[in-house]
C-alpha positions as CSV (number, residue, x, y, z in Angstrom):
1,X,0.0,0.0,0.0
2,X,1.0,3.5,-0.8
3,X,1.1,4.6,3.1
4,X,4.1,1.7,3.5
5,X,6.4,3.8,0.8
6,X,5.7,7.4,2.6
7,X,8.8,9.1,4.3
8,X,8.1,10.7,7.2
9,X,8.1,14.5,6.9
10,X,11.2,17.0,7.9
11,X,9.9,18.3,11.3
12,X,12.9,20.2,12.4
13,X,11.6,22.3,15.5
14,X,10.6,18.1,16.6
15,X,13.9,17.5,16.3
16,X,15.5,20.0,17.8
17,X,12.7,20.3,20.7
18,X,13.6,15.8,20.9
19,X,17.3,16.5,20.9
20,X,17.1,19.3,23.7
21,X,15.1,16.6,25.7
22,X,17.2,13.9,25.3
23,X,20.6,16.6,26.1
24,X,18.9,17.8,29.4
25,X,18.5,14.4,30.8
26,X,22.4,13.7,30.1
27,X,21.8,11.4,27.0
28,X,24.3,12.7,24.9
29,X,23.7,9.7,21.9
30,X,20.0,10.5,21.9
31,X,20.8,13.9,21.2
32,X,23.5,14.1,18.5
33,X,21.3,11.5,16.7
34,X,18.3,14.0,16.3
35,X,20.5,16.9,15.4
36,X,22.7,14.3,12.9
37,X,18.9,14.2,11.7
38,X,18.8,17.9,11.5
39,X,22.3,18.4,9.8
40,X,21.0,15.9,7.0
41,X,18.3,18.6,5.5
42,X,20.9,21.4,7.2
43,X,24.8,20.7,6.5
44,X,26.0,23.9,6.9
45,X,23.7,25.6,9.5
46,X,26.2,26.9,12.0
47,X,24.1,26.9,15.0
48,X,23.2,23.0,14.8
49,X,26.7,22.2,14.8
50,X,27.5,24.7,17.7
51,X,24.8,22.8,19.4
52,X,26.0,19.8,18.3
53,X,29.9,20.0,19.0
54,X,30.3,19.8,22.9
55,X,28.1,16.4,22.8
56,X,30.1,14.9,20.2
57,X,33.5,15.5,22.4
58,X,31.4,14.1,25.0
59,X,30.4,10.9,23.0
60,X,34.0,10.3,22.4
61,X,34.0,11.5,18.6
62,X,36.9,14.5,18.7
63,X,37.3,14.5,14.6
64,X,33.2,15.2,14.6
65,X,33.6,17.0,17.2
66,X,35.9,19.6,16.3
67,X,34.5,19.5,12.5
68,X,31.8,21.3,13.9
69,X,33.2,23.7,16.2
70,X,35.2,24.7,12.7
71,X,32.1,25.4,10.9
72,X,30.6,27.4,13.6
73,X,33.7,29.4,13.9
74,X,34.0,29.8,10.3
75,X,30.1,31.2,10.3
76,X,31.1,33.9,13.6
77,X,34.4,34.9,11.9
78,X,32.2,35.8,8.7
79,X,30.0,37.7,10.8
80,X,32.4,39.8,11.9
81,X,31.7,38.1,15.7
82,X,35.5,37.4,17.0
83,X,34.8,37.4,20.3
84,X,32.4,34.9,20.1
85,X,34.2,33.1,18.0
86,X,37.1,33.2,20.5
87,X,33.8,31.9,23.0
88,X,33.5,29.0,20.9
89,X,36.9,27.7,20.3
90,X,37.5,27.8,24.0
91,X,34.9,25.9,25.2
92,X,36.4,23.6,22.3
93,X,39.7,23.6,24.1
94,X,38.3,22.6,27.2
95,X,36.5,19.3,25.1
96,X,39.3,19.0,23.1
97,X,42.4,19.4,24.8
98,X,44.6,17.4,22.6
99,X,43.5,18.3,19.0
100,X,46.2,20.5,18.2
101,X,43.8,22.6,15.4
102,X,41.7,24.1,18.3
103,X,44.7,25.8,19.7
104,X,45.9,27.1,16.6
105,X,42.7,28.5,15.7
106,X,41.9,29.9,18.8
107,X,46.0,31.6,18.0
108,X,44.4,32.9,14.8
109,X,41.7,34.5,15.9
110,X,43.1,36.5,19.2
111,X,45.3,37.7,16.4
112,X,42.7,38.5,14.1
113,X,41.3,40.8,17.1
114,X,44.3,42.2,17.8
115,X,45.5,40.1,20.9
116,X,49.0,39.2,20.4
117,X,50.2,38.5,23.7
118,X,46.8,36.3,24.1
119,X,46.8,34.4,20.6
120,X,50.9,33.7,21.9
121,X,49.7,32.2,25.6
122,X,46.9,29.7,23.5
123,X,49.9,27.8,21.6
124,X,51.6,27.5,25.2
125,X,48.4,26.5,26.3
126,X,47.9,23.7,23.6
127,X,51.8,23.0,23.8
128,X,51.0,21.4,27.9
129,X,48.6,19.0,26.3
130,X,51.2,17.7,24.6
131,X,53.9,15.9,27.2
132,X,54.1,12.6,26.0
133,X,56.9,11.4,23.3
134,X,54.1,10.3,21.1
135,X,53.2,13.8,20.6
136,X,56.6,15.4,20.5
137,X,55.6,17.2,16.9
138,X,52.1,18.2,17.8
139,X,54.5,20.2,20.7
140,X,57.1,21.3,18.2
141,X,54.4,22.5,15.6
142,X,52.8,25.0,18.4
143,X,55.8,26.2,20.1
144,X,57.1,26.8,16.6
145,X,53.8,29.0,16.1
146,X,54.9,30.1,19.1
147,X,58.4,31.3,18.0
148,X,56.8,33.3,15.2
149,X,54.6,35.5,17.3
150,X,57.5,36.3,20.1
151,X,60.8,35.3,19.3
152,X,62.4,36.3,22.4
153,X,60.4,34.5,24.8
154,X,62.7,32.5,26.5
155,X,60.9,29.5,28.0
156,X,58.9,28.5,25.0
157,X,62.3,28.7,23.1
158,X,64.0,27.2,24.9
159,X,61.5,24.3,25.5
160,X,61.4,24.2,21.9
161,X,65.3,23.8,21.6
162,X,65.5,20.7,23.9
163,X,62.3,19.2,22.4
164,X,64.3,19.9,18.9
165,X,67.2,18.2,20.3
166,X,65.0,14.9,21.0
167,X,63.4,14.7,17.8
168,X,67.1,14.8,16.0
169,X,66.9,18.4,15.1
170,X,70.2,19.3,16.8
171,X,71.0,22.0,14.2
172,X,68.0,24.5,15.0
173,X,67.9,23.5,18.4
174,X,71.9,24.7,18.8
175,X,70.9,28.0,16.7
176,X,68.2,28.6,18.7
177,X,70.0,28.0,22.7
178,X,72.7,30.6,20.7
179,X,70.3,33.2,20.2
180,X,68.9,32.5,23.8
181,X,72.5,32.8,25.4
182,X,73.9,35.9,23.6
183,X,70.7,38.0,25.1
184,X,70.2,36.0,28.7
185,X,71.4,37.3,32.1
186,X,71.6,35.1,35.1
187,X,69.9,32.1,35.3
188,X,68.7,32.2,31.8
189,X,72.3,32.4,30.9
190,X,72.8,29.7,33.0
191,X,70.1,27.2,31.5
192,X,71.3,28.3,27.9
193,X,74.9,27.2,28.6
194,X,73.6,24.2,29.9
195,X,71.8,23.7,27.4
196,X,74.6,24.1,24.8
197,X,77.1,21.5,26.6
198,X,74.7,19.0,27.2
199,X,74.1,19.0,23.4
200,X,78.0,19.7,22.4
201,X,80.4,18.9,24.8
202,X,83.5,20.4,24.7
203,X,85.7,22.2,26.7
204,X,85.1,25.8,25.1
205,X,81.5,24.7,26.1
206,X,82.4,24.0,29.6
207,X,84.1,27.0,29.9
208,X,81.0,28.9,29.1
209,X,78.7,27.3,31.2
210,X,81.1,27.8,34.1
211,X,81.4,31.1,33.6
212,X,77.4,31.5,33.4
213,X,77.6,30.1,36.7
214,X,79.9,32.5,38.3
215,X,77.6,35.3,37.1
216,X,79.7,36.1,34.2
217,X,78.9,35.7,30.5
């Protein structure tokens, strides 16, 4: 019979009244599968995924996840709406702590709005997420990020020497603790030299870190 072959008809204010529902009573599935139902007629409509995004990270689903934050950033940065934009990709990097994009484009935007000093503290930020060996390049990548927006900040260059030094990199990493030690004083001079012998011994580089130590450079 014909009635067996009929689809059932787009209700979206069902679907997003269903999905709130489902969301206030802490079932997360329930609700990303009405507004996956939603994003089917509506691809692109920002708000569905901003409403969508935070349930996803909870679900366990961080590409999705953050695939969504995009696109509602994407529709706020159009707008001309930075600082919510800069809203939204936080409350993505408290979701999604270790998907390196978030921190860069949370970078991009404080930027964008004319934040320097705040879009160089979000790749420091990200770069603490990022401890383990595994994910020694997602570390590099930011504090290199990092490098660009302040290149005298010590501690994030000089993390980014030693973590350079691990992955194999000796030769920036020993350009890099040279441009530290020809500006530092005192125990940055100190932890430069350091630095330098422990990745080319030799007595000249002795010398110098033993001189750094007596408080002379």
């Amino acid at each position: 019979m014909a009635w067996f072959r009929r689809t059932k008809t787009y209700d979206r204010s069902r679907l997003l009244a269903q999905a709130a529902r489902a969301r206030s009573k802490g079932k997360a599935k329930k609700a990303i599968a009405h507004l996956q139902k939603v994003l089917e007629h509506e691809p692109r409509n920002a708000d569905i995924h901003r409403r969508i995004a935070p349930l996803l990270a909870t679900a366990k689903q961080p590409a999705e996840a953050w695939a969504s934050y995009r696109i509602a950033v994407a529709s706020l940065i159009r707008s001309g709406f930075l600082d919510q934009a800069v809203g939204v990709l936080r409350e993505a990097s408290g979701c999604l702590r270790r998907e390196r994009g978030v921190w860069e484009e949370l970078s991009e935007v404080e930027q964008q709005r004319g934040r320097p000093v705040d879009a160089h503290q979000a790749l420091l930020d990200g770069r603490r997420q990022f401890r383990a060996r595994r994910d020694r390049t997602d570390a590099i990548r930011l504090l290199l990020r990092a490098r660009k927006l302040a290149p005298d900040h010590f501690d994030a260059n000089y993390d980014l020497a030693r973590l350079l030094v691990r992955s194999g990199a000796r030769g920036p990493a020993r350009r890099i603790l040279e441009e530290l030690a020809a500006s530092a004083r005192g125990s940055r001079l100190r932890r430069a030299r350091r630095g330098q012998l422990l990745l080319a011994p030799s007595p000249g580089a002795l010398w110098r870190w033993l001189r750094a130590l007596a408080g002379r450079r």
